[in-house]
N, C-alpha and C positions, 0 to 999 in steps of 0.2 A: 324132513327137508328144511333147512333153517331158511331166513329170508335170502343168504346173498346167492346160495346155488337156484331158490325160485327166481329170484331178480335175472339170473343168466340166463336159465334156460325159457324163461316167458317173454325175456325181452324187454320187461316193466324195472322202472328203477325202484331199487328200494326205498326210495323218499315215494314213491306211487304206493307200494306196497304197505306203507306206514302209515299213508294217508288211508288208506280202504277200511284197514283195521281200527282207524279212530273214527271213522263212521260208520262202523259197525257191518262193514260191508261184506268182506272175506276176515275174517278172524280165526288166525290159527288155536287149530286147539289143544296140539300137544305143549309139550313140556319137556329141554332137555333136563339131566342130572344135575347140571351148569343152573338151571333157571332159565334156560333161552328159550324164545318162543318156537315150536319147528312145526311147520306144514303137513298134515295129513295127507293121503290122497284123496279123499273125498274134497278138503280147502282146496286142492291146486284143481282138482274140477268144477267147482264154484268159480274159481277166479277164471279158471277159462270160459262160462260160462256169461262173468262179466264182462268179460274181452269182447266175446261175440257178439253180445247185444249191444255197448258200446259204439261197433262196426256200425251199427243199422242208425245211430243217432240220438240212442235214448241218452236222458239225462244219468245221472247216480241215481235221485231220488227215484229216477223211473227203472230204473233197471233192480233198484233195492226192492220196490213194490212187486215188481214182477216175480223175483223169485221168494218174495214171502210170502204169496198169495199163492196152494197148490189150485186154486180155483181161477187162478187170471187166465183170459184168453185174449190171444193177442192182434186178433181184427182190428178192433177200435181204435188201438196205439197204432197198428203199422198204417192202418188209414190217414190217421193225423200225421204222422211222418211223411207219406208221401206227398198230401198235399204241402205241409211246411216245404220239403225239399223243392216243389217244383215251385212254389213261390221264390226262397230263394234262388234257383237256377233261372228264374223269366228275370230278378233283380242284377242279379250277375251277366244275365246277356244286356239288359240293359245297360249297364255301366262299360263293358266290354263295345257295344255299338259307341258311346260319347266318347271312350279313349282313341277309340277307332279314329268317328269324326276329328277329334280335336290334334289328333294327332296328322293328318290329312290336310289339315289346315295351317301346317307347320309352322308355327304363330313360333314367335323371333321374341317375345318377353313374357311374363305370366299374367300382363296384363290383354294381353292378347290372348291369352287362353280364356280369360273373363270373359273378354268379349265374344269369344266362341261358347262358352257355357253359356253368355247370358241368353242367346238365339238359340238356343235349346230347348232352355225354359221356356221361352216365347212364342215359339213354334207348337210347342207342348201345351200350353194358355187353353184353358175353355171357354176364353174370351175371341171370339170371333177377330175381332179387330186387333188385336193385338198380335196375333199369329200373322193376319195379313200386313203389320207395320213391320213385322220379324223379315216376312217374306222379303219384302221389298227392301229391307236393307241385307238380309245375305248377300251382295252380291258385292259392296262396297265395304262396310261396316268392319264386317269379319265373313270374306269369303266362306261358304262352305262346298262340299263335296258335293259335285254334282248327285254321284246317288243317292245322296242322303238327299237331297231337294226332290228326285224323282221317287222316293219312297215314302215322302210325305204327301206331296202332292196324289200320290195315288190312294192314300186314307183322309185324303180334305173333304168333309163333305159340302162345305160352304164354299158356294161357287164364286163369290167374289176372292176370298182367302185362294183355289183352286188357280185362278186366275193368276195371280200373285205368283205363286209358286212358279207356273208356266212360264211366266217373263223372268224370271229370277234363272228358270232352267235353261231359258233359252240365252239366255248373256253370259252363263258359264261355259257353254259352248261346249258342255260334255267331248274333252279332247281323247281321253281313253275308250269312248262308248260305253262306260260302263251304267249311263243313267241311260241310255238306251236299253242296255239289257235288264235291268230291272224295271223298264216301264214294259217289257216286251215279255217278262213272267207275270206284270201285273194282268196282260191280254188271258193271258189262263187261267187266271181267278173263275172260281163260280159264282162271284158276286159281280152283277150284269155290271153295277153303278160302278166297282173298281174298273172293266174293261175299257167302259167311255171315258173314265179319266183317265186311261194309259191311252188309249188313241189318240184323244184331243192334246195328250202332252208331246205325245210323238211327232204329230202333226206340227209343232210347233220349236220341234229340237232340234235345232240344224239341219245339215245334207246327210249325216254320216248312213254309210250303207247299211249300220247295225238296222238303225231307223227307218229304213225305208224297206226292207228286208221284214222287219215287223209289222208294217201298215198294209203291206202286200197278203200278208197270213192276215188278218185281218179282216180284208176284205171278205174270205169265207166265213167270219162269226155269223152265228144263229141269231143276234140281236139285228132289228132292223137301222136302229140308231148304232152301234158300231158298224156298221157293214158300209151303212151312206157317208159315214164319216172318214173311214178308210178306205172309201174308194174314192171319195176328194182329194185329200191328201195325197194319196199315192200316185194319183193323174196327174197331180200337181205338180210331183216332183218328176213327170216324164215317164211314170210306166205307162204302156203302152196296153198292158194287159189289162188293164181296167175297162178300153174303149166299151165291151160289149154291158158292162157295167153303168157307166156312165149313160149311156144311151136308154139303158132301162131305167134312171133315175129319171131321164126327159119323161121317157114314157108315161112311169108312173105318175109324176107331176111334183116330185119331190126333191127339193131342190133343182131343180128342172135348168134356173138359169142360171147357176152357179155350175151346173154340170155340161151346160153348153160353152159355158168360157172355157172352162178344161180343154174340153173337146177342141177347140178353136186353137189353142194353145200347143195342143198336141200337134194340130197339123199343120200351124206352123213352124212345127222344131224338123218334122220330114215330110218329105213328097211320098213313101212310101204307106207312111202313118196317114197322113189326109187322104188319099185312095180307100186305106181301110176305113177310117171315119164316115164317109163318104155313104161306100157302100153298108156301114153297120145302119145309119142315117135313113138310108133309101127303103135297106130291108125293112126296118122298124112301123113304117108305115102299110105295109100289108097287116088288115089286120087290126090295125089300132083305132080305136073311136074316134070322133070329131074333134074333140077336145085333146087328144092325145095328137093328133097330125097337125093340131095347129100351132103345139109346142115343139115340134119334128121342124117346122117352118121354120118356127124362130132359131132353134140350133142353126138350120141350114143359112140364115143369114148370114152367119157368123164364119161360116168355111168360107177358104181363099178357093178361087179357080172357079172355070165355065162348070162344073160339075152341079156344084150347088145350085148355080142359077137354073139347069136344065130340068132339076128335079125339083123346085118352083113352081117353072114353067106348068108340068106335068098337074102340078095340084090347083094351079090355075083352073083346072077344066074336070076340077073333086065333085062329085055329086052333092056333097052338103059346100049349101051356099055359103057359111060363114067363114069355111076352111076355104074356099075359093078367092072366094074379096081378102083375107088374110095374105095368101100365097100372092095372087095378084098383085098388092102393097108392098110384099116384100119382096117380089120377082127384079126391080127396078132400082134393089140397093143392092144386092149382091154384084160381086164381080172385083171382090180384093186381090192382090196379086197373089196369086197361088206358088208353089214351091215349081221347079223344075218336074216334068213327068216322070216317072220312070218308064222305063222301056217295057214296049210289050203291054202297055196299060192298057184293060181291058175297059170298056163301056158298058159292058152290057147292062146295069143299073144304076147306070148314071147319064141318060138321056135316051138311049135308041131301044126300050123297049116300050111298046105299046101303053095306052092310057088305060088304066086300071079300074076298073069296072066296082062302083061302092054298092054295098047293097040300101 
Protein backbone atom coordinates (compact mmCIF):
# COMPACT_ATOMS: atom_id res chain seq x y z
CA UNK A 1 0.00 0.00 0.00
CA UNK A 2 1.96 3.18 -1.01
CA UNK A 3 1.88 6.36 1.35
CA UNK A 4 -1.07 8.35 -0.46
CA UNK A 5 -3.95 5.27 -0.40
CA UNK A 6 -2.43 4.84 3.66
CA UNK A 7 -2.86 8.85 4.02
CA UNK A 8 -6.70 8.18 2.75
CA UNK A 9 -7.83 5.54 4.45
CA UNK A 10 -5.98 6.41 8.13
CA UNK A 11 -7.00 9.86 7.81
CA UNK A 12 -3.11 10.94 8.56
CA UNK A 13 -1.45 13.21 6.07
CA UNK A 14 1.12 12.24 4.29
CA UNK A 15 3.51 14.94 5.50
CA UNK A 16 2.35 13.01 9.27
CA UNK A 17 3.28 9.78 7.60
CA UNK A 18 6.69 11.08 6.42
CA UNK A 19 7.38 12.43 9.54
CA UNK A 20 6.83 8.93 11.56
CA UNK A 21 9.17 7.22 9.10
CA UNK A 22 12.02 9.77 9.83
CA UNK A 23 11.77 9.10 13.44
CA UNK A 24 11.91 5.77 12.96
CA UNK A 25 8.44 5.33 14.07
CA UNK A 26 6.24 3.24 11.34
CA UNK A 27 8.69 2.64 8.61
CA UNK A 28 7.56 0.90 5.69
CA UNK A 29 9.14 -1.99 4.63
CA UNK A 30 8.33 -2.96 1.26
CA UNK A 31 9.63 -1.89 -1.97
CA UNK A 32 7.70 -1.12 -5.19
CA UNK A 33 9.41 -2.19 -8.77
CA UNK A 34 9.39 1.87 -9.20
CA UNK A 35 11.64 2.15 -5.84
CA UNK A 36 8.49 3.50 -3.92
CA UNK A 37 8.21 2.93 -0.41
CA UNK A 38 4.74 0.75 0.07
CA UNK A 39 3.19 -0.40 3.44
CA UNK A 40 2.92 -3.92 4.73
CA UNK A 41 0.06 -4.94 6.84
CA UNK A 42 1.91 -5.60 9.64
CA UNK A 43 3.31 -1.23 9.06
CA UNK A 44 -0.35 -0.19 8.76
CA UNK A 45 -1.04 -2.10 12.09
CA UNK A 46 1.68 -0.49 13.84
CA UNK A 47 0.56 2.92 12.73
CA UNK A 48 -2.82 2.06 13.95
CA UNK A 49 -1.29 1.08 16.99
CA UNK A 50 0.47 4.55 17.16
CA UNK A 51 -2.85 6.24 16.51
CA UNK A 52 -4.33 4.58 19.60
CA UNK A 53 -1.94 5.41 22.02
CA UNK A 54 -1.54 8.83 20.78
CA UNK A 55 -5.57 9.08 21.66
CA UNK A 56 -4.53 8.36 25.36
CA UNK A 57 -1.85 11.34 25.32
CA UNK A 58 1.44 9.72 25.15
CA UNK A 59 4.29 11.67 23.53
CA UNK A 60 6.24 9.84 20.09
CA UNK A 61 9.19 9.28 22.32
CA UNK A 62 6.65 7.46 24.58
CA UNK A 63 4.66 5.63 22.45
CA UNK A 64 8.11 4.76 20.41
CA UNK A 65 9.38 3.17 23.86
CA UNK A 66 6.16 1.51 24.35
CA UNK A 67 6.15 -0.55 21.41
CA UNK A 68 9.93 -1.38 21.55
CA UNK A 69 9.82 -2.64 24.70
CA UNK A 70 7.75 -6.34 24.39
CA UNK A 71 8.41 -6.16 28.18
CA UNK A 72 6.53 -2.54 28.91
CA UNK A 73 3.69 -2.49 30.95
CA UNK A 74 1.57 0.14 31.01
CA UNK A 75 0.23 1.00 34.79
CA UNK A 76 2.91 3.50 35.51
CA UNK A 77 2.46 5.53 32.16
CA UNK A 78 -1.41 5.50 32.22
CA UNK A 79 -1.11 6.58 35.96
CA UNK A 80 1.12 9.66 35.14
CA UNK A 81 -1.33 10.37 32.40
CA UNK A 82 -4.13 10.71 34.41
CA UNK A 83 -2.80 12.60 36.97
CA UNK A 84 -1.15 15.06 34.16
CA UNK A 85 -4.76 15.16 32.50
CA UNK A 86 -6.59 15.98 35.65
CA UNK A 87 -4.06 18.69 36.58
CA UNK A 88 -4.57 20.10 33.34
CA UNK A 89 -8.47 19.93 33.59
CA UNK A 90 -8.40 21.70 37.51
CA UNK A 91 -5.96 24.47 35.24
CA UNK A 92 -8.62 24.71 32.37
CA UNK A 93 -11.56 25.04 35.01
CA UNK A 94 -9.59 27.56 36.44
CA UNK A 95 -9.12 29.78 33.58
CA UNK A 96 -12.82 28.96 32.36
CA UNK A 97 -14.16 30.25 36.18
CA UNK A 98 -11.67 34.07 35.45
CA UNK A 99 -13.26 34.16 31.77
CA UNK A 100 -16.43 33.55 33.45
CA UNK A 101 -15.87 36.27 36.11
CA UNK A 102 -14.23 38.80 33.75
CA UNK A 103 -16.62 38.45 31.41
CA UNK A 104 -19.62 39.14 34.19
CA UNK A 105 -18.06 42.13 34.83
CA UNK A 106 -18.61 43.35 31.31
CA UNK A 107 -15.63 45.78 31.70
CA UNK A 108 -16.05 48.57 28.61
CA UNK A 109 -11.80 48.52 27.83
CA UNK A 110 -9.05 46.08 28.45
CA UNK A 111 -7.87 48.15 30.98
CA UNK A 112 -10.79 47.12 32.94
CA UNK A 113 -10.32 43.76 32.32
CA UNK A 114 -6.71 44.46 34.21
CA UNK A 115 -8.48 45.59 36.79
CA UNK A 116 -10.68 42.58 37.02
CA UNK A 117 -7.57 40.09 36.69
CA UNK A 118 -5.76 42.28 38.99
CA UNK A 119 -8.64 41.34 42.09
CA UNK A 120 -8.21 37.89 41.27
CA UNK A 121 -4.75 37.78 41.86
CA UNK A 122 -5.54 39.55 45.20
CA UNK A 123 -8.25 37.64 46.28
CA UNK A 124 -5.94 34.52 45.50
CA UNK A 125 -2.77 36.34 47.68
CA UNK A 126 -1.66 34.09 50.77
CA UNK A 127 -1.27 37.43 52.11
CA UNK A 128 -3.99 37.87 54.47
CA UNK A 129 -4.11 41.48 54.05
CA UNK A 130 -4.09 41.89 50.80
CA UNK A 131 -7.00 39.51 49.88
CA UNK A 132 -8.90 41.73 52.61
CA UNK A 133 -7.70 45.18 50.73
CA UNK A 134 -8.89 43.09 47.29
CA UNK A 135 -12.21 42.48 49.15
CA UNK A 136 -13.04 45.80 50.07
CA UNK A 137 -12.28 47.30 46.79
CA UNK A 138 -14.48 44.76 44.58
CA UNK A 139 -17.18 46.62 44.94
CA UNK A 140 -15.91 50.08 43.47
CA UNK A 141 -12.72 49.34 41.84
CA UNK A 142 -13.84 46.62 39.37
CA UNK A 143 -17.10 45.28 40.33
CA UNK A 144 -17.21 41.61 40.64
CA UNK A 145 -19.94 38.81 40.40
CA UNK A 146 -21.66 38.43 43.26
CA UNK A 147 -21.00 34.54 43.27
CA UNK A 148 -17.83 34.76 42.76
CA UNK A 149 -17.61 37.00 46.20
CA UNK A 150 -19.99 34.29 47.89
CA UNK A 151 -17.54 31.41 46.70
CA UNK A 152 -14.72 32.94 48.18
CA UNK A 153 -15.98 34.14 51.10
CA UNK A 154 -17.01 30.54 51.85
CA UNK A 155 -13.15 29.16 51.59
CA UNK A 156 -11.82 32.46 53.77
CA UNK A 157 -10.50 31.08 56.57
CA UNK A 158 -9.36 34.47 57.95
CA UNK A 159 -12.01 36.10 59.73
CA UNK A 160 -11.10 39.50 59.19
CA UNK A 161 -10.61 38.91 55.18
CA UNK A 162 -14.18 36.80 55.75
CA UNK A 163 -15.58 39.95 57.00
CA UNK A 164 -14.49 41.82 54.16
CA UNK A 165 -16.01 39.65 51.73
CA UNK A 166 -19.44 39.77 53.53
CA UNK A 167 -19.64 43.61 53.29
CA UNK A 168 -18.42 43.49 49.68
CA UNK A 169 -21.50 40.77 49.34
CA UNK A 170 -23.62 42.63 50.89
CA UNK A 171 -23.27 46.05 48.67
CA UNK A 172 -23.57 43.97 45.60
CA UNK A 173 -26.92 43.26 46.51
CA UNK A 174 -26.84 39.83 44.94
CA UNK A 175 -29.88 41.06 42.21
CA UNK A 176 -30.15 37.46 40.45
CA UNK A 177 -29.74 35.33 43.79
CA UNK A 178 -27.37 33.63 42.49
CA UNK A 179 -24.60 34.37 45.60
CA UNK A 180 -27.49 33.11 47.64
CA UNK A 181 -27.41 29.97 46.07
CA UNK A 182 -23.99 29.24 46.31
CA UNK A 183 -23.71 30.39 49.82
CA UNK A 184 -26.98 27.93 50.38
CA UNK A 185 -24.78 24.60 48.64
CA UNK A 186 -21.97 26.05 50.82
CA UNK A 187 -24.72 24.89 53.93
CA UNK A 188 -24.12 21.19 52.64
CA UNK A 189 -20.55 21.17 52.90
CA UNK A 190 -19.20 18.50 55.28
CA UNK A 191 -16.88 20.88 56.45
CA UNK A 192 -18.67 22.43 59.80
CA UNK A 193 -16.16 25.78 59.21
CA UNK A 194 -17.57 26.22 55.42
CA UNK A 195 -21.40 26.05 56.82
CA UNK A 196 -20.80 28.88 59.50
CA UNK A 197 -19.32 31.00 56.83
CA UNK A 198 -22.36 30.32 54.48
CA UNK A 199 -24.81 31.32 57.36
CA UNK A 200 -22.97 34.33 58.65
CA UNK A 201 -22.77 35.28 54.86
CA UNK A 202 -26.43 34.74 54.26
CA UNK A 203 -27.26 36.37 57.30
CA UNK A 204 -25.85 39.40 56.00
CA UNK A 205 -27.07 39.19 52.05
CA UNK A 206 -30.06 41.14 51.52
CA UNK A 207 -33.96 40.19 51.93
CA UNK A 208 -33.96 37.87 48.86
CA UNK A 209 -36.25 34.83 49.45
CA UNK A 210 -33.27 32.66 47.98
CA UNK A 211 -31.67 33.65 51.43
CA UNK A 212 -34.00 33.55 53.84
CA UNK A 213 -35.31 30.06 52.45
CA UNK A 214 -31.66 28.89 53.14
CA UNK A 215 -31.22 30.15 56.90
CA UNK A 216 -34.61 28.65 57.55
CA UNK A 217 -32.96 24.87 56.35
CA UNK A 218 -30.46 25.85 58.50
CA UNK A 219 -31.73 26.27 61.40
CA UNK A 220 -32.11 22.22 61.46
CA UNK A 221 -27.93 21.83 61.09
CA UNK A 222 -26.26 19.38 63.51
CA UNK A 223 -23.70 22.11 64.44
CA UNK A 224 -24.73 24.15 67.52
CA UNK A 225 -23.07 27.32 66.19
CA UNK A 226 -24.83 27.16 62.77
CA UNK A 227 -28.22 26.25 64.27
CA UNK A 228 -27.86 29.61 66.93
CA UNK A 229 -26.82 31.59 64.00
CA UNK A 230 -29.53 30.68 61.77
CA UNK A 231 -32.08 30.82 63.99
CA UNK A 232 -31.13 34.61 64.52
CA UNK A 233 -31.10 35.53 61.31
CA UNK A 234 -33.95 33.98 60.26
CA UNK A 235 -36.12 35.51 63.33
CA UNK A 236 -34.71 38.54 62.07
CA UNK A 237 -36.01 38.55 59.04
CA UNK A 238 -39.72 37.77 60.42
CA UNK A 239 -39.94 33.97 60.36
CA UNK A 240 -42.02 33.02 62.67
CA UNK A 241 -41.13 29.52 62.79
CA UNK A 242 -38.13 30.04 64.62
CA UNK A 243 -40.25 31.29 67.82
CA UNK A 244 -39.86 27.85 69.62
CA UNK A 245 -36.22 28.17 68.72
CA UNK A 246 -35.53 31.24 69.89
CA UNK A 247 -37.02 30.59 73.20
CA UNK A 248 -34.77 27.66 73.71
CA UNK A 249 -31.83 29.86 72.99
CA UNK A 250 -33.25 32.17 76.19
CA UNK A 251 -33.42 28.98 77.97
CA UNK A 252 -30.30 27.71 77.39
CA UNK A 253 -28.59 31.03 78.03
CA UNK A 254 -27.03 31.29 74.64
CA UNK A 255 -27.32 34.26 73.10
CA UNK A 256 -30.21 34.68 75.37
CA UNK A 257 -30.46 38.61 74.79
CA UNK A 258 -30.14 38.92 71.40
CA UNK A 259 -32.74 36.07 71.04
CA UNK A 260 -35.15 38.12 73.29
CA UNK A 261 -34.98 41.27 71.07
CA UNK A 262 -35.91 38.80 68.07
CA UNK A 263 -38.64 37.64 69.90
CA UNK A 264 -39.77 41.18 70.86
CA UNK A 265 -39.53 42.13 67.32
CA UNK A 266 -41.48 39.40 66.11
CA UNK A 267 -44.42 40.37 68.27
CA UNK A 268 -44.40 43.47 67.27
CA UNK A 269 -44.74 42.85 63.39
CA UNK A 270 -48.25 40.63 64.74
CA UNK A 271 -50.85 40.43 67.40
CA UNK A 272 -51.14 36.88 66.45
CA UNK A 273 -47.26 36.20 66.64
CA UNK A 274 -46.99 37.90 70.15
CA UNK A 275 -49.89 35.51 71.53
CA UNK A 276 -47.75 32.70 70.26
CA UNK A 277 -44.39 34.30 71.81
CA UNK A 278 -46.24 34.67 74.75
CA UNK A 279 -47.39 31.53 75.45
CA UNK A 280 -43.88 29.75 73.95
CA UNK A 281 -42.47 32.32 76.99
CA UNK A 282 -44.81 31.16 79.72
CA UNK A 283 -44.51 27.40 78.73
CA UNK A 284 -40.69 27.64 78.95
CA UNK A 285 -40.81 28.09 82.46
CA UNK A 286 -42.37 24.86 83.62
CA UNK A 287 -39.47 23.11 84.31
CA UNK A 288 -36.66 25.41 83.87
CA UNK A 289 -33.97 26.10 86.69
CA UNK A 290 -33.49 29.50 88.55
CA UNK A 291 -31.29 30.76 86.39
CA UNK A 292 -33.07 29.91 83.19
CA UNK A 293 -36.71 31.63 84.49
CA UNK A 294 -34.92 34.58 85.31
CA UNK A 295 -33.68 34.89 81.68
CA UNK A 296 -37.59 33.88 80.66
CA UNK A 297 -38.14 37.30 82.91
CA UNK A 298 -36.06 39.32 81.09
CA UNK A 299 -37.38 38.21 77.44
CA UNK A 300 -40.85 38.78 79.09
CA UNK A 301 -39.96 42.38 79.76
CA UNK A 302 -39.56 43.00 76.43
CA UNK A 303 -43.22 41.84 74.95
CA UNK A 304 -45.84 44.48 74.30
CA UNK A 305 -49.45 43.92 76.19
CA UNK A 306 -50.92 43.08 79.77
CA UNK A 307 -49.87 39.34 79.05
CA UNK A 308 -46.17 39.78 79.85
CA UNK A 309 -46.72 41.76 82.85
CA UNK A 310 -49.36 38.88 84.32
CA UNK A 311 -46.88 36.34 83.86
CA UNK A 312 -44.28 38.63 85.97
CA UNK A 313 -46.71 39.05 88.25
CA UNK A 314 -46.89 35.15 88.61
CA UNK A 315 -43.12 34.68 89.27
CA UNK A 316 -43.22 37.53 91.58
CA UNK A 317 -44.53 34.78 94.22
CA UNK A 318 -41.35 31.83 92.51
CA UNK A 319 -40.10 29.87 95.31
CA UNK A 320 -36.39 30.70 94.53
CA UNK A 321 -35.97 34.13 96.16
CA UNK A 322 -33.68 35.55 93.36
CA UNK A 323 -36.17 34.71 90.57
CA UNK A 324 -38.78 36.55 92.60
CA UNK A 325 -36.96 40.02 93.47
CA UNK A 326 -35.85 39.75 89.62
CA UNK A 327 -39.73 39.38 88.38
CA UNK A 328 -40.75 41.67 91.05
CA UNK A 329 -38.18 44.53 89.33
CA UNK A 330 -39.24 43.72 86.20
CA UNK A 331 -43.14 43.38 86.97
CA UNK A 332 -43.20 47.49 86.96
CA UNK A 333 -41.60 48.05 83.57
CA UNK A 334 -43.49 46.06 81.44
CA UNK A 335 -46.71 47.22 79.86
CA UNK A 336 -45.57 48.47 76.03
CA UNK A 337 -48.35 48.97 73.86
CA UNK A 338 -49.17 45.54 72.48
CA UNK A 339 -50.62 44.97 68.89
CA UNK A 340 -54.62 44.72 68.50
CA UNK A 341 -55.99 41.18 70.08
CA UNK A 342 -56.98 38.65 68.02
CA UNK A 343 -60.31 37.34 68.55
CA UNK A 344 -61.09 34.38 70.39
CA UNK A 345 -57.74 34.98 72.45
CA UNK A 346 -57.35 32.53 74.76
CA UNK A 347 -55.61 33.10 78.52
CA UNK A 348 -55.17 30.32 79.73
CA UNK A 349 -51.18 30.81 80.14
CA UNK A 350 -50.97 34.10 80.17
CA UNK A 351 -52.46 35.07 83.72
CA UNK A 352 -55.55 32.95 84.89
CA UNK A 353 -53.83 29.74 85.66
CA UNK A 354 -52.79 29.10 89.16
CA UNK A 355 -49.18 29.90 90.84
CA UNK A 356 -46.97 27.11 90.09
CA UNK A 357 -45.62 25.20 92.68
CA UNK A 358 -41.22 25.02 92.39
CA UNK A 359 -39.71 22.25 93.79
Amino acid sequence: MLIGEVARRSGLSARMLRHYDAVGLVRPTGRTVGGYREYSPADVRRLLHVEGLRTLGLSLAQVGRALADPAFTPSELVADLVRATEDRLTRDRELLARLRTVDAAEPGSWDEVLDVVGLLRALASPAAGRRQQAALAATADAPLPAELLARTALAEPDPHVAGALRWALARSGDPDGTAAAALAAGLRSADVAVRRRAVDALAETGTAPEATAALVDAVEDPDPEVHRRAVLAAGRRGVTATVPALVALVVAGVDDVAAAEVLASLSDDDPATSERVLDALDGALDGADPAARIRLAQALVEQPGSGAREALLRLTRDDDRAVALVATAFAGRTGRAAPPPRPGRSTRSLGQAPPRARP
